[in-house]
C-alpha positions, -999 to +999 in steps of 0.1 A: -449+712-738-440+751-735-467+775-727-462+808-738-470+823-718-482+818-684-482+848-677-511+856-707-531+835-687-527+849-649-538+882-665-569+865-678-577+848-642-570+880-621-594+897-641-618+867-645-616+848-612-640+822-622-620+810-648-586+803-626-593+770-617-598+755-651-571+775-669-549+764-641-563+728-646-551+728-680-520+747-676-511+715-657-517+692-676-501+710-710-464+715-695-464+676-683-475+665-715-454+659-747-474+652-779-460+644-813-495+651-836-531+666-831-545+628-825-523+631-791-539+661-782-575+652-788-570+623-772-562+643-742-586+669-746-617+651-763-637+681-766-608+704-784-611+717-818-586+716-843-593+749-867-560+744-893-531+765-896-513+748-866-540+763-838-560+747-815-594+756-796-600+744-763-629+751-739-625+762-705-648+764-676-676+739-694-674+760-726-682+797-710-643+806-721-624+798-751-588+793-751-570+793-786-530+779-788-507+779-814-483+745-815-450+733-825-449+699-817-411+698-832-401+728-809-424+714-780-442+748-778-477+761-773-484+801-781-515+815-762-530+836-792-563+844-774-584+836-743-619+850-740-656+843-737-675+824-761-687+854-771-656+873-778-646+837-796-675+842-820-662+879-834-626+867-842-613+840-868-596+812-848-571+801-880-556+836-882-556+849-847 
C-alpha cells in the first residue's frame, strides 16, 4: 500500500513524541502490505474499526491516539484524513472526515 502521506504523520510525531514509535510501527507495516478487502486488513490489525464510506480507524499508542485512513484497495492507496487524540476523535465524524 501508498501512504499519503508520510509526511502528515512526521508532523504529528514531532509534535507528539510519544506517539512516533507506534505511528512508525504501523507506517511499516502498511507500505509492505498489499490487501485486496477490509477482512485483510482486520486481519492484520485486529483491533481496527471499519466506520463505512471507504475509511478506516486504527488505534495508536494502546488507544491514547486515533489514526483514521481512507483506502483504495484497486489504486493500492491509503489517505491519512486525521490523526489525533481519542479525545479530538470523539468531536469529529470518522465517515466524513
Amino acid at each position: 500500500m501508498r501512504v499519503i502521506a508520510k509526511s502528515t504523520l512526521r508532523d504529528y510525531w514531532e509534535k507528539n513524541n510519544e506517539c512516533e514509535q507506534s505511528l512508525l510501527s504501523w507506517y511499516k507495516v502498511v507500505i509492505k502490505a498489499n490487501w485486496s478487502n477490509f477482512n485483510e486488513v482486520k486481519n492484520q490489525f485486529g483491533s481496527c474499526k471499519i466506520v463505512g464510506n471507504d475509511r478506516i480507524v486504527f488505534k495508536i499508542k494502546g488507544n491514547n491516539y486515533r489514526l483514521i485512513v481512507k483506502v483504495s484497495f484497486e489504486n493500492q492507496l491509503i489517505w491519512v484524513r486525521f490523526l489525533g487524540t481519542h479525545s479530538e476523535y470523539d468531536l469529529i465524524d470518522a465517515k466524513t472526515i
